[in-house]
Backbone and ligand atoms as CSV (ligand in chain L), in Angstrom:
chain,resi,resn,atom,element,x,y,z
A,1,UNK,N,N,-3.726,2.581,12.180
A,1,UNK,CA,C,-3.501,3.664,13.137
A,1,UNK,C,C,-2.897,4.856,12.409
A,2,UNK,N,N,-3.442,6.100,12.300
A,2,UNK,CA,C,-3.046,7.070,12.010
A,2,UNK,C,C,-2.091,7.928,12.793
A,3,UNK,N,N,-0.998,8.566,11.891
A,3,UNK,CA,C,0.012,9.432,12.898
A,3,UNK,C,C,0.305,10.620,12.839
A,4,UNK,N,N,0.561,11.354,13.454
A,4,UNK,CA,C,0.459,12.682,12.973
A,4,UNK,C,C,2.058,13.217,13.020
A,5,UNK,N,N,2.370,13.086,11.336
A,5,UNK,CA,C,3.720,13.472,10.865
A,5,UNK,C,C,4.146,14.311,11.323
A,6,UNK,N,N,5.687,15.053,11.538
A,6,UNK,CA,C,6.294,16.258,11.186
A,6,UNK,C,C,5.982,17.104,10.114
A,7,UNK,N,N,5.705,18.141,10.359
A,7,UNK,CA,C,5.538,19.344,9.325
A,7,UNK,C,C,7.224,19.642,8.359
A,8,UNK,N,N,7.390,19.063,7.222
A,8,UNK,CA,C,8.472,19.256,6.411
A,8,UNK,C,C,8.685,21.082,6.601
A,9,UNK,N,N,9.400,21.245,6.575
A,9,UNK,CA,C,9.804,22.849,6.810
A,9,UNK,C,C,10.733,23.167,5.620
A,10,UNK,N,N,10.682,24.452,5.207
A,10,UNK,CA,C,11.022,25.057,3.823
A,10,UNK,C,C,12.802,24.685,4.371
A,11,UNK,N,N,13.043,24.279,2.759
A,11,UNK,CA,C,14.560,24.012,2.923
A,11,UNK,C,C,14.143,22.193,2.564
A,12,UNK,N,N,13.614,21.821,3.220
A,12,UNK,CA,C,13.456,20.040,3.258
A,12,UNK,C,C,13.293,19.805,1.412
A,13,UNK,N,N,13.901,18.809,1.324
A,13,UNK,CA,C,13.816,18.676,-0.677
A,13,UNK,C,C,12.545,18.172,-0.856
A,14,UNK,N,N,11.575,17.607,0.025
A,14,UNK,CA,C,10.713,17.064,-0.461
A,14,UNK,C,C,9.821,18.237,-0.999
A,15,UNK,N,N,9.672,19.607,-0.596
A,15,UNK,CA,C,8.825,20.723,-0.987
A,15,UNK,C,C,9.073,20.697,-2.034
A,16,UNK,N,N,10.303,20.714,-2.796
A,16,UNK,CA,C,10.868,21.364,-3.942
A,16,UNK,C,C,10.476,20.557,-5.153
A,17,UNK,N,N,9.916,18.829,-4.551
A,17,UNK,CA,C,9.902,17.896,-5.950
A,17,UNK,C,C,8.733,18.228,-6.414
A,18,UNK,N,N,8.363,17.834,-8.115
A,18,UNK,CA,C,6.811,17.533,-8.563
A,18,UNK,C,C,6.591,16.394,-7.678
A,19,UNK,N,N,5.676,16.143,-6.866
A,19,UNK,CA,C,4.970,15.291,-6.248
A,19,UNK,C,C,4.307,14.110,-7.415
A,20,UNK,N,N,4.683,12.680,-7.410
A,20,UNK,CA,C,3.725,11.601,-8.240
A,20,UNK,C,C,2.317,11.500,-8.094
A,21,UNK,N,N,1.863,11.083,-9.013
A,21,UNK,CA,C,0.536,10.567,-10.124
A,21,UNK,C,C,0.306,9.556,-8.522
A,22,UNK,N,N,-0.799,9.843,-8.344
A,22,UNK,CA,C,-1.815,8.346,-7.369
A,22,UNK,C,C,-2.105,7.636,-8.119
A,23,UNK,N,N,-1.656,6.247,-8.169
A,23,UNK,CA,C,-2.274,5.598,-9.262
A,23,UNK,C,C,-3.131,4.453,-8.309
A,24,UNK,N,N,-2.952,3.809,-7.574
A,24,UNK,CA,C,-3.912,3.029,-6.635
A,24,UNK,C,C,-3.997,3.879,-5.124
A,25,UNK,N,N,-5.466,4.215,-4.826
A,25,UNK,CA,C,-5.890,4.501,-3.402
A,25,UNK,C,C,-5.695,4.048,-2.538
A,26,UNK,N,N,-6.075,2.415,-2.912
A,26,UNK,CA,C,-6.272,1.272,-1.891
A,26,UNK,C,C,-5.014,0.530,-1.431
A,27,UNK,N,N,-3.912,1.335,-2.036
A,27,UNK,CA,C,-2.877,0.735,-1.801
A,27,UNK,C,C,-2.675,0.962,-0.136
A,28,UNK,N,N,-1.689,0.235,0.150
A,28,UNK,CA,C,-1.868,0.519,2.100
A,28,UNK,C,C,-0.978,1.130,2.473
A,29,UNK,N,N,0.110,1.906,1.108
A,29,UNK,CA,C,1.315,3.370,1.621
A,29,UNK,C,C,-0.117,4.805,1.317
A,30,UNK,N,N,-0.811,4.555,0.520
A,30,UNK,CA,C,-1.415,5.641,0.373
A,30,UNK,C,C,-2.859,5.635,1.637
A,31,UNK,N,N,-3.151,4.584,1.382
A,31,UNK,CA,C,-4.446,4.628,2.619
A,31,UNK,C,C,-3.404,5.507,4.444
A,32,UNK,N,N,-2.035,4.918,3.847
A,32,UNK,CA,C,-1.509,5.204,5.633
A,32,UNK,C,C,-1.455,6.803,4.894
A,33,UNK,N,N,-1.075,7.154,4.126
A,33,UNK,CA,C,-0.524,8.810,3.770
A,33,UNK,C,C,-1.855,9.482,4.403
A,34,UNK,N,N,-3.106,9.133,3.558
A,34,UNK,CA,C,-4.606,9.831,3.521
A,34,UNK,C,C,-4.382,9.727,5.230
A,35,UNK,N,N,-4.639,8.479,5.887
A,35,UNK,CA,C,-4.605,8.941,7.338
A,35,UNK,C,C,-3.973,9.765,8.389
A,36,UNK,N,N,-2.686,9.739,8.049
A,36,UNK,CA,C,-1.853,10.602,8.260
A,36,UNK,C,C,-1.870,12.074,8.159
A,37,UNK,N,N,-2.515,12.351,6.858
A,37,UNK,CA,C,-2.254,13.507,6.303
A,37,UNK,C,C,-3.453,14.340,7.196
A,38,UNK,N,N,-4.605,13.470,7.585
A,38,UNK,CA,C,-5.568,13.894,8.299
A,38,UNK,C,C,-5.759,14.182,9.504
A,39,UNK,N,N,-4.636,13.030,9.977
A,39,UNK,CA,C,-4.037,13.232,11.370
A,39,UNK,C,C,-3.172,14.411,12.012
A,40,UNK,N,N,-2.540,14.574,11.129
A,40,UNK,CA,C,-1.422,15.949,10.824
A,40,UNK,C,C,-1.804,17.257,10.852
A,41,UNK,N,N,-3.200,17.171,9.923
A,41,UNK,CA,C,-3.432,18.289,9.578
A,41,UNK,C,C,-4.526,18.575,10.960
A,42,UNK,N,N,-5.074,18.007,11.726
A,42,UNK,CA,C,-6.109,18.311,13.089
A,42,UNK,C,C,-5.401,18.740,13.480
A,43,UNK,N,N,-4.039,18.340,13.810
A,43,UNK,CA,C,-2.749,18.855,15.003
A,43,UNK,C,C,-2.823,20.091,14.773
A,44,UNK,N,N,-2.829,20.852,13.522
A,44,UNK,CA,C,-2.656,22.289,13.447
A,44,UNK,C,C,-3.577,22.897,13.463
A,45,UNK,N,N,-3.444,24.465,13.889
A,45,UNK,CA,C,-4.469,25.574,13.035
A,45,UNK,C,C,-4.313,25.482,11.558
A,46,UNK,N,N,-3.905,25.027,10.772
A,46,UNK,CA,C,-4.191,25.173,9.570
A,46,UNK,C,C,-5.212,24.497,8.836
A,47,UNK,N,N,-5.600,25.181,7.732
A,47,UNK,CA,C,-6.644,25.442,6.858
A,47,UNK,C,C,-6.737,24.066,5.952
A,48,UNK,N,N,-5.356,23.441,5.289
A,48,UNK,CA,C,-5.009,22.788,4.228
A,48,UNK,C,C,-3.432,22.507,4.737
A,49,UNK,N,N,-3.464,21.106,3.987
A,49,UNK,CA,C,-2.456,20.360,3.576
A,49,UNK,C,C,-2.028,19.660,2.459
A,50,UNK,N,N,-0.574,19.682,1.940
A,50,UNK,CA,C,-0.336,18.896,1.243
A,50,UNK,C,C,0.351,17.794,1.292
A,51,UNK,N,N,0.317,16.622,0.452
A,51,UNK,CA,C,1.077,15.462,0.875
A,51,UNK,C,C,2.347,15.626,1.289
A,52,UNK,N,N,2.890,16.652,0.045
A,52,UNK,CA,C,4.592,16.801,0.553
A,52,UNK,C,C,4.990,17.413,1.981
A,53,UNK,N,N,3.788,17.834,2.243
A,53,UNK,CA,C,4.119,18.749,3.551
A,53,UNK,C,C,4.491,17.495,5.000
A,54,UNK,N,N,4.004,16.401,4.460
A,54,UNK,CA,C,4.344,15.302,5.624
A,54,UNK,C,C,5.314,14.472,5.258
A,55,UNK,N,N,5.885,14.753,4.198
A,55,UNK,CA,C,7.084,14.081,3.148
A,55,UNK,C,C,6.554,13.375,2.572
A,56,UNK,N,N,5.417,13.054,2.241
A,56,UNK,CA,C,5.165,11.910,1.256
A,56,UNK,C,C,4.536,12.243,-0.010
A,57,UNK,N,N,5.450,12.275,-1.117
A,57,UNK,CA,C,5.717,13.075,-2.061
A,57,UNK,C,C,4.867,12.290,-3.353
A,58,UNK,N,N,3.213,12.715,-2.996
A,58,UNK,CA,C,2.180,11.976,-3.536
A,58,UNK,C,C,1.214,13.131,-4.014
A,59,UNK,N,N,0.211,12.810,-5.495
A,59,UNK,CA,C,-0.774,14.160,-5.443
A,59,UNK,C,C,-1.746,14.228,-4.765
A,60,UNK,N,N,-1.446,14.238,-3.457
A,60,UNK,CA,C,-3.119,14.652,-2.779
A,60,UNK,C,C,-2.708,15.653,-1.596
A,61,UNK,N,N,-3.947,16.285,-1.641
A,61,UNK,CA,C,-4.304,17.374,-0.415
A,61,UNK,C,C,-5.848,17.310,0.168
A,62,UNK,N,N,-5.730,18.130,1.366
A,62,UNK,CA,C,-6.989,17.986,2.006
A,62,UNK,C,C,-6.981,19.435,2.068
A,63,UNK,N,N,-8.209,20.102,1.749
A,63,UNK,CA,C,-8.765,21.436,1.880
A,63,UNK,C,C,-9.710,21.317,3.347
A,64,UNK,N,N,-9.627,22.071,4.268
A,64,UNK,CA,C,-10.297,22.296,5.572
A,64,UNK,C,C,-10.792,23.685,6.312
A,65,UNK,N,N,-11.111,24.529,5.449
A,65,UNK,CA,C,-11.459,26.014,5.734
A,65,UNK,C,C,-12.428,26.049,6.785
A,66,UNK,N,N,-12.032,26.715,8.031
A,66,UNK,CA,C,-12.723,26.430,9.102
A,66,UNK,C,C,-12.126,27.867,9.879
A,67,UNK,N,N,-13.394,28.695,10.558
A,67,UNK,CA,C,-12.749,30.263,11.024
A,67,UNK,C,C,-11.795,29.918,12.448
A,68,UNK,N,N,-10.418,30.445,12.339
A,68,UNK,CA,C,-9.571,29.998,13.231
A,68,UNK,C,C,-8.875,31.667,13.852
A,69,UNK,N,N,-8.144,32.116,14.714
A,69,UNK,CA,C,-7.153,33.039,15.058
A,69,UNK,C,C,-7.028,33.113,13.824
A,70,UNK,N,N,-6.116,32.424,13.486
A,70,UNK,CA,C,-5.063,32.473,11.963
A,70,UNK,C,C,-5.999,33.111,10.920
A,71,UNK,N,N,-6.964,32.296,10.901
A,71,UNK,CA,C,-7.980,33.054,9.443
A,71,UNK,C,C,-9.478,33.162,10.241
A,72,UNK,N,N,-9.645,34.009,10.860
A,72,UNK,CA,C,-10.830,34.753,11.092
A,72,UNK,C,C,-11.915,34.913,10.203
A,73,UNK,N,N,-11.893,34.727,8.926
A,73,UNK,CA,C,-12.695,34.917,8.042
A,73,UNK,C,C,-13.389,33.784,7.376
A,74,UNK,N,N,-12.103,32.781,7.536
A,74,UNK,CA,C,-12.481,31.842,6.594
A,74,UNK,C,C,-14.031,30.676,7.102
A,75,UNK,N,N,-15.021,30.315,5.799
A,75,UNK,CA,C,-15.846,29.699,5.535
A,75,UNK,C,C,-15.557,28.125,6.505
A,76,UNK,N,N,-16.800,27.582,7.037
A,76,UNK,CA,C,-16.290,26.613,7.481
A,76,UNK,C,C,-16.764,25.446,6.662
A,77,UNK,N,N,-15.686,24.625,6.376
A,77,UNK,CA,C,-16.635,23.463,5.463
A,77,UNK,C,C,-15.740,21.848,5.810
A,78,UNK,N,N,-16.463,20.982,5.690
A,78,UNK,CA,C,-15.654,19.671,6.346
A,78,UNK,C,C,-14.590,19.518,5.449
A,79,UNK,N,N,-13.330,18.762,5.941
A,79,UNK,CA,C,-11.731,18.494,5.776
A,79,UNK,C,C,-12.601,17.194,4.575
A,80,UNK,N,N,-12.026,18.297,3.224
A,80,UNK,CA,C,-11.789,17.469,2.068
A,80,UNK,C,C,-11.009,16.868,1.427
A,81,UNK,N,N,-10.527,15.475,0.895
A,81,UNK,CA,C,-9.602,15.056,0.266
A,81,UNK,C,C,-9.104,14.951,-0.254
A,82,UNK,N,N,-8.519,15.474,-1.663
A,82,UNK,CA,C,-8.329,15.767,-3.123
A,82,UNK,C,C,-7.668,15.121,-3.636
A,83,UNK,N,N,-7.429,14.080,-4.704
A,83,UNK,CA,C,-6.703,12.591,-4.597
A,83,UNK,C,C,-6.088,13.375,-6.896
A,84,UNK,N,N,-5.004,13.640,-6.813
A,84,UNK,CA,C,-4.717,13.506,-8.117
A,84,UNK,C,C,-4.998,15.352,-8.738
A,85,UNK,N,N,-5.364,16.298,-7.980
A,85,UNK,CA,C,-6.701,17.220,-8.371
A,85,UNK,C,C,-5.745,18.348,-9.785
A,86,UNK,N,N,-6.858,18.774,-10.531
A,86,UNK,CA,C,-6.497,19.827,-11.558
A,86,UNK,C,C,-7.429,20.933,-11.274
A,87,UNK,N,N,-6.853,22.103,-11.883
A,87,UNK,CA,C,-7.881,22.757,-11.836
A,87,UNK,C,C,-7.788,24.092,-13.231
A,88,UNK,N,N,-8.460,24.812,-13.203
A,88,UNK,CA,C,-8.659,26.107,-14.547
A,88,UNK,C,C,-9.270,27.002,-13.883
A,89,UNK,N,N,-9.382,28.184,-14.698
A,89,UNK,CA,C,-10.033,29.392,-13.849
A,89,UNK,C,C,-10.749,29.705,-14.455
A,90,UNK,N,N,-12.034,29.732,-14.352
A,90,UNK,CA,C,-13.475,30.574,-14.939
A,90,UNK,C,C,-13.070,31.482,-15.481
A,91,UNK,N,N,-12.604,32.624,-14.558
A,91,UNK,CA,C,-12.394,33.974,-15.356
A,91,UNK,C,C,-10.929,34.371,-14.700
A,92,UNK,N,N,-10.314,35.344,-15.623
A,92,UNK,CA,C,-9.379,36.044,-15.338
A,92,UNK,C,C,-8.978,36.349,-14.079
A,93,UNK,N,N,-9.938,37.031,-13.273
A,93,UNK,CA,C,-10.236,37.949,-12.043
A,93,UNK,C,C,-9.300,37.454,-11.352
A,94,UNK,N,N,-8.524,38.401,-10.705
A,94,UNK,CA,C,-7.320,37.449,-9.435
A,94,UNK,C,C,-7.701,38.521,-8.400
A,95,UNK,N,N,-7.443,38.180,-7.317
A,95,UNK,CA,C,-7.054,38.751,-5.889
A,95,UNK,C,C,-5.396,38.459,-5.333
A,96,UNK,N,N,-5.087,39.635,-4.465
A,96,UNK,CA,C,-4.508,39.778,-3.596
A,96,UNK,C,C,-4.947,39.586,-2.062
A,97,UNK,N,N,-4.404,38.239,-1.565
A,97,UNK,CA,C,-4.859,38.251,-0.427
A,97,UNK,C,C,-3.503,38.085,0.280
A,98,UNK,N,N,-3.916,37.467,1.758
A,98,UNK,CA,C,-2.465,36.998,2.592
A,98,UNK,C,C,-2.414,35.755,2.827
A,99,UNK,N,N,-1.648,35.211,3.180
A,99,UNK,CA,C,-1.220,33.686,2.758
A,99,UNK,C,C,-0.082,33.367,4.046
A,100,UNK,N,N,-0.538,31.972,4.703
A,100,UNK,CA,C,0.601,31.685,5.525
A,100,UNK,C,C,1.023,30.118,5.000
A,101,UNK,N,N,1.657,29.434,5.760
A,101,UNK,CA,C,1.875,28.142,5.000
A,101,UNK,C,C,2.460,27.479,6.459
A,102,UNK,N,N,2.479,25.797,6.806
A,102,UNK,CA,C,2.775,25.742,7.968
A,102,UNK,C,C,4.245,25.072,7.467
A,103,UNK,N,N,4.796,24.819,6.513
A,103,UNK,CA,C,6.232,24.806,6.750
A,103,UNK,C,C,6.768,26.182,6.244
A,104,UNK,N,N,6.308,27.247,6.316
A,104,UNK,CA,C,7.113,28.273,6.550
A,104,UNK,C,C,6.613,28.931,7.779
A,105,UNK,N,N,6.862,28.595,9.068
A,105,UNK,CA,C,6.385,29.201,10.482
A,105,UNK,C,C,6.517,30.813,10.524
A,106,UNK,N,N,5.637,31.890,10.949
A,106,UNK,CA,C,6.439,33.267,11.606
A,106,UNK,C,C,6.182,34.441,10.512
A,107,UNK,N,N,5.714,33.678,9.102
A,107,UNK,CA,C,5.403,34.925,8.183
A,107,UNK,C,C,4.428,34.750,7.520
A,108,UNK,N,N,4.033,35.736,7.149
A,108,UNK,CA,C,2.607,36.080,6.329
A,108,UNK,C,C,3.103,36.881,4.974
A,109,UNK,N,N,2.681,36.384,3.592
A,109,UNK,CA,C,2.743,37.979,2.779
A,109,UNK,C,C,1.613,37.818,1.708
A,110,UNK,N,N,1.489,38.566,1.111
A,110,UNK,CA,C,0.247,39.110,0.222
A,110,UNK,C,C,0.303,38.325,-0.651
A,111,UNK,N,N,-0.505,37.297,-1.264
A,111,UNK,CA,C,-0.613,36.788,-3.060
A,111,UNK,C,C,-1.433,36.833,-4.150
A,112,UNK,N,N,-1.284,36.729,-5.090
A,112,UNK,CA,C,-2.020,36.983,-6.277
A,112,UNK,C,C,-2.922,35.214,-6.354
A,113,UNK,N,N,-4.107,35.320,-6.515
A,113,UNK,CA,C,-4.587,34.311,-6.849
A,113,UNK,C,C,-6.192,34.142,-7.424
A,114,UNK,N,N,-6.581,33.320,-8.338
A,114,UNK,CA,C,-7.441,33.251,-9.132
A,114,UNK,C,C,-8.788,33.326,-8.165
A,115,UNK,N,N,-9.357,34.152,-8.455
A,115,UNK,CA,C,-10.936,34.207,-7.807
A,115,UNK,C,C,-11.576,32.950,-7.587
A,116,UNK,N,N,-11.951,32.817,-9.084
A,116,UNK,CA,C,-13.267,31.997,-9.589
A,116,UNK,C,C,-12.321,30.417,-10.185
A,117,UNK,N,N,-12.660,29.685,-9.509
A,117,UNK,CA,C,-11.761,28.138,-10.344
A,117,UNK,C,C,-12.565,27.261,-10.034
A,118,UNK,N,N,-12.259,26.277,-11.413
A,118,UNK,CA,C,-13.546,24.526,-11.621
A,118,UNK,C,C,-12.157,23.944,-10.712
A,119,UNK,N,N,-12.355,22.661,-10.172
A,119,UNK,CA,C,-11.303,21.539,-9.820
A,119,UNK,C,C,-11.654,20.759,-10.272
A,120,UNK,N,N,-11.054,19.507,-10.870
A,120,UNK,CA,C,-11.344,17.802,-10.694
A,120,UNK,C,C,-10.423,17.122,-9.693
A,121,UNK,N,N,-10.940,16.283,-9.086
A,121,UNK,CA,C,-10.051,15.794,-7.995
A,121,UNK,C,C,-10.830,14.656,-7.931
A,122,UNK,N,N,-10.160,13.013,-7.411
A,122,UNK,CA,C,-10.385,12.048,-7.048
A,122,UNK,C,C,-10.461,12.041,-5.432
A,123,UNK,N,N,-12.157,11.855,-5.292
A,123,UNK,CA,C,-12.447,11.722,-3.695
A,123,UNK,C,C,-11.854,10.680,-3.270
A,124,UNK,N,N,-12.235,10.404,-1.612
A,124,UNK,CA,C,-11.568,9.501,-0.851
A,124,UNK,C,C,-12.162,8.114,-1.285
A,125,UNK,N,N,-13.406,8.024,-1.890
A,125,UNK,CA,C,-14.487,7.054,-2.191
A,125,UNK,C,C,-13.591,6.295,-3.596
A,126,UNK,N,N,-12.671,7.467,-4.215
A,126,UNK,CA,C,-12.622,6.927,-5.619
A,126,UNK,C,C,-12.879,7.548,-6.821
A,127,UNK,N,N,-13.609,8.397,-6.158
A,127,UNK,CA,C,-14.899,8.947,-7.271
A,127,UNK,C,C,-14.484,10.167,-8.016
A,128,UNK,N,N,-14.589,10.270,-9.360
A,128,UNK,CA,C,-14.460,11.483,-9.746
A,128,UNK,C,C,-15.492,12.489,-9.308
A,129,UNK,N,N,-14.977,13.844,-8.957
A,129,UNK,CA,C,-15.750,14.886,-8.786
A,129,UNK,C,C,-15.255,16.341,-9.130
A,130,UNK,N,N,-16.636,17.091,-9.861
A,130,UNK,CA,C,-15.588,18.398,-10.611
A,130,UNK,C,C,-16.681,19.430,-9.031
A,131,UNK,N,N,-16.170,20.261,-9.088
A,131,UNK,CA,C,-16.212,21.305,-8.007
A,131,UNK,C,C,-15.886,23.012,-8.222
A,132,UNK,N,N,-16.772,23.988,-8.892
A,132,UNK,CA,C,-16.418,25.436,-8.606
A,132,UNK,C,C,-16.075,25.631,-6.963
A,133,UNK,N,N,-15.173,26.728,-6.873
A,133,UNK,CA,C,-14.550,27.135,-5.802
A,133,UNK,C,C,-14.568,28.275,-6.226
A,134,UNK,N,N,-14.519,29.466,-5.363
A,134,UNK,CA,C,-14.000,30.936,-4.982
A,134,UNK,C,C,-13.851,31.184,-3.618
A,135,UNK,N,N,-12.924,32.236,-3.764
A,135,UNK,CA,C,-12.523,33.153,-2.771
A,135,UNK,C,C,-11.564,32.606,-2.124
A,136,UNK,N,N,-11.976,32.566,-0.558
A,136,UNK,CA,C,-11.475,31.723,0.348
A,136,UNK,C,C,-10.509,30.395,-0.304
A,137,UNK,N,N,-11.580,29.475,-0.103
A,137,UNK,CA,C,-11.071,28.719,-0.542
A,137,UNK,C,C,-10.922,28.041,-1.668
A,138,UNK,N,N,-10.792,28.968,-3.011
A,138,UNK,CA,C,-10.067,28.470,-4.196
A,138,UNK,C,C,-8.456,29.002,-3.709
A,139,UNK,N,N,-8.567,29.887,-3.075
A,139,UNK,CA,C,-6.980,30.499,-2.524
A,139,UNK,C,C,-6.532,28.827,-1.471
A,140,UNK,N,N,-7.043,28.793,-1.264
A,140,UNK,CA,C,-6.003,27.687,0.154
A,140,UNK,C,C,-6.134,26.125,-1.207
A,141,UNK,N,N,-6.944,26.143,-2.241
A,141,UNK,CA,C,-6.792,24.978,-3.037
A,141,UNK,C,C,-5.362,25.501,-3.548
A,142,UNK,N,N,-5.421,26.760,-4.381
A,142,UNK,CA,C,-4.227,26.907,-5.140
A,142,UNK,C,C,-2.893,26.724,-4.835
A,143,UNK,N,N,-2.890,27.136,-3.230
A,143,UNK,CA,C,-2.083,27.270,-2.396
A,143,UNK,C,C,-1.527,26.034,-2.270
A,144,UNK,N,N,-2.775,24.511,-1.737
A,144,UNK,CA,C,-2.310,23.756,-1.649
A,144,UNK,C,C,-1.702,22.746,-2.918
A,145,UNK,N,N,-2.149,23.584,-4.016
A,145,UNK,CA,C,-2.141,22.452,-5.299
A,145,UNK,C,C,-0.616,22.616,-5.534
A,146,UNK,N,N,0.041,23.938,-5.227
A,146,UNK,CA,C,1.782,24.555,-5.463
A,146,UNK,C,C,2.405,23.566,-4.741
A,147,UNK,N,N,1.807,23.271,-3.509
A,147,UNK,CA,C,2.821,22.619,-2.911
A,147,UNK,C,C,2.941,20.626,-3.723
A,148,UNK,N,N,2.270,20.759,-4.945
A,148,UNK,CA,C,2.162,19.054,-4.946
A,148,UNK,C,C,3.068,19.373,-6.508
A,149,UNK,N,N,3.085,20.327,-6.882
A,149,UNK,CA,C,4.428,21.165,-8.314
A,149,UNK,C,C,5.684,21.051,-7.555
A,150,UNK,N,N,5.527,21.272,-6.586
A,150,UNK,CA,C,7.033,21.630,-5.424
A,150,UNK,C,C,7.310,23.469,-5.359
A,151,UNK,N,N,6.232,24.298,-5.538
A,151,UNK,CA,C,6.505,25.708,-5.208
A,151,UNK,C,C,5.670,25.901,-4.059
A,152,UNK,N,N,6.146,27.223,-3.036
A,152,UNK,CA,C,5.667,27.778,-1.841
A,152,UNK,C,C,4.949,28.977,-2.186
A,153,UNK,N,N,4.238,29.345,-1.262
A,153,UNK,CA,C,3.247,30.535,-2.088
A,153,UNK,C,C,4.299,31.868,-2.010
A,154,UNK,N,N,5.659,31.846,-1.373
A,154,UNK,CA,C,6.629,32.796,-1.381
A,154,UNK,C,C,7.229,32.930,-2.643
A,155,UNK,N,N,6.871,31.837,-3.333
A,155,UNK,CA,C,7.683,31.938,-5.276
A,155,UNK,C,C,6.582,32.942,-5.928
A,156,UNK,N,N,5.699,33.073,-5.107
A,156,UNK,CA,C,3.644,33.986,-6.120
A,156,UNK,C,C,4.249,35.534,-5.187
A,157,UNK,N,N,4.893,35.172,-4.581
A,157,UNK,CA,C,5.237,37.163,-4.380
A,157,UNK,C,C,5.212,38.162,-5.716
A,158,UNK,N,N,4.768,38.943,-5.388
A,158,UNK,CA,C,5.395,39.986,-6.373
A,158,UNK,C,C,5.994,41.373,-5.897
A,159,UNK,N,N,6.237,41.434,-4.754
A,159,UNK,CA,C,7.250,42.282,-4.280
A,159,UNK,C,C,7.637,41.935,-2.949
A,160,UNK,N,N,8.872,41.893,-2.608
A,160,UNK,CA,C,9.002,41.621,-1.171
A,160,UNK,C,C,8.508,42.398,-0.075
A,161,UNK,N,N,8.270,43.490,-0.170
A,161,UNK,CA,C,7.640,44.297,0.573
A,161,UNK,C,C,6.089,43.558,1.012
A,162,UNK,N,N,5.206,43.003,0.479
A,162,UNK,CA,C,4.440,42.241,0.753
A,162,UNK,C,C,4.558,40.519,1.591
A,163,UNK,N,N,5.768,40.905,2.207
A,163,UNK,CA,C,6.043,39.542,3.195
A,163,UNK,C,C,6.147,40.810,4.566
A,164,UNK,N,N,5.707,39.854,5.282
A,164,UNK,CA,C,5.805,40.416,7.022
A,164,UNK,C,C,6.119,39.192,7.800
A,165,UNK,N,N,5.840,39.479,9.152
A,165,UNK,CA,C,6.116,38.586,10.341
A,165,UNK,C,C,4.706,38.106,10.533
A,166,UNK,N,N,4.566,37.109,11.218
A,166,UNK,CA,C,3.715,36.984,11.768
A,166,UNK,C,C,2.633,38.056,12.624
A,167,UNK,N,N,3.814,38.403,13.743
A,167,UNK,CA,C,3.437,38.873,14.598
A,167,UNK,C,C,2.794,40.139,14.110
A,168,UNK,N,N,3.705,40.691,12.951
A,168,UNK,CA,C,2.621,42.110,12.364
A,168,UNK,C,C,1.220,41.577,12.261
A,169,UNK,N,N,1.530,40.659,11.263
A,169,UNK,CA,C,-0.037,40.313,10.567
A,169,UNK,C,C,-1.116,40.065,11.303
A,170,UNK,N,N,-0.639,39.901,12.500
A,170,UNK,CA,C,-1.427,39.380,13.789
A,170,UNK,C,C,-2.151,40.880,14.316
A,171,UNK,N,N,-1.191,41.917,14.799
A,171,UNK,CA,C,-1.883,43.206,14.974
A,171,UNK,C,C,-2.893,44.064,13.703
A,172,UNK,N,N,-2.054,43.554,12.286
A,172,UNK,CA,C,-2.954,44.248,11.447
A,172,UNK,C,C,-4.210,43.537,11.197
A,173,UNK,N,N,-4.477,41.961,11.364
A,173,UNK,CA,C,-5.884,41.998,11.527
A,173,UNK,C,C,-6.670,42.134,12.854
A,174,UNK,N,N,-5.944,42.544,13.827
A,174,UNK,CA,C,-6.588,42.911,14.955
A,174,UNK,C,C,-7.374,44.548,15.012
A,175,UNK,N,N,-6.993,45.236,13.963
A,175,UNK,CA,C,-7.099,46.623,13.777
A,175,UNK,C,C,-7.911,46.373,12.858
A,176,UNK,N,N,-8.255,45.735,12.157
A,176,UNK,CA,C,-9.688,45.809,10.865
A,176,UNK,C,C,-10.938,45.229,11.384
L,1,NI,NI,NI,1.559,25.657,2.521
C-alpha cells in the first residue's frame, strides 16, 4: 500500500543531507519509498520529486512534466523514476528560468540552469538507461537532482532580487 508522505519543508535536516547510493531496488524500504514517492508526488501540482523531499534520504527522483496552473508551459510526459541518476551537459548554454519547489511553499525566483544535458539513471525495471534532456525538463531534472546533494534551487540564485512571491509570479504569467 502506498502513502502519500508529508512534504519535508525547508529548515527539515533531511534537505540539507547528501542523500545515499541505492544499492538494492528490491529491497522492501525502497520498493515502499518508490511507492510513496509516487503517491506523494500525484497529491501535488508538482512537476518532480525528490526522495528527500518525503524524508527518505535515498538517490532517487521522479521527473513528471505535465502543463499545470503552476507551469503552463511545461511538456507533458509520463512520471519517470530515476533510481541512483548522474548527469553532464552537452554544451555550455545555460538559461534563466523560474523555479518553484514544494518544500519551499509561496515563492518563485529566477535560475541559472544547463540547457542541453545526457542523464544515466537506474529505471524502475533495474535497467540502465542514458537519456538527452533539454529545456523544460532538464531544468526540473537539475532541480530535482540538488535536492538528492542536499541544496534548494534558492542556493542557484544569483541575486536576490530574482526571488518573488508566489502570488506575483502568478500575475506575471498571467500578463504574458
Ligand atoms: Ni524542489
Amino acid at each position: 500500500m502506498s502513502e502519500v508522505r508529508a512534504i519535508a519543508q525547508l529548515g527539515a535536516e533531511v534537505l540539507r543531507l547528501r542523500a545515499q547510493e541505492v544499492q538494492d531496488i528490491n529491497a522492501s524500504e525502497m520498493q515502499e519509498t518508490i511507492s510513496d514517492l509516487f503517491a506523494s508526488l500525484a497529491s501535488t501540482n508538482g512537476v518532480g520529486l525528490a526522495a528527500p523531499q518525503i524524508s527518505a534520504s535515498w538517490r532517487m527522483l521522479i521527473i513528471a512534466s505535465r502543463p499545470s496552473a503552476r507551469y503552463p508551459y511545461a511538456p507533458e510526459m509520463e512520471p519517470t523514476l530515476m533510481i541512483n541518476p548522474s548527469f553532464e551537459c552537452i554544451s555550455d548554454v545555460q538559461e534563466k528560468d523560474w523555479e518553484g519547489c514544494l518544500s519551499i511553499p509561496g515563492i518563485r525566483a529566477k535560475v541559472p540552469r544547463y540547457t542541453f544535458i545526457k542523464v544515466n539513471y537506474t529505471n524502475a525495471q533495474g535497467e540502465a538507461v542514458t537519456q538527452n534532456l533539454d529545456g523544460f525538463v532538464a531544468r526540473v531534472f537539475q532541480h530535482e537532482y540538488d535536492h538528492l546533494d542536499g541544496l534548494v534551487y534558492l542556493d542557484r540564485v544569483e541575486n536576490n532580487k530574482d526571488i518573488i512571491s508566489e502570488s506575483e509570479f502568478l500575475k506575471l504569467i498571467a500578463t504574458n
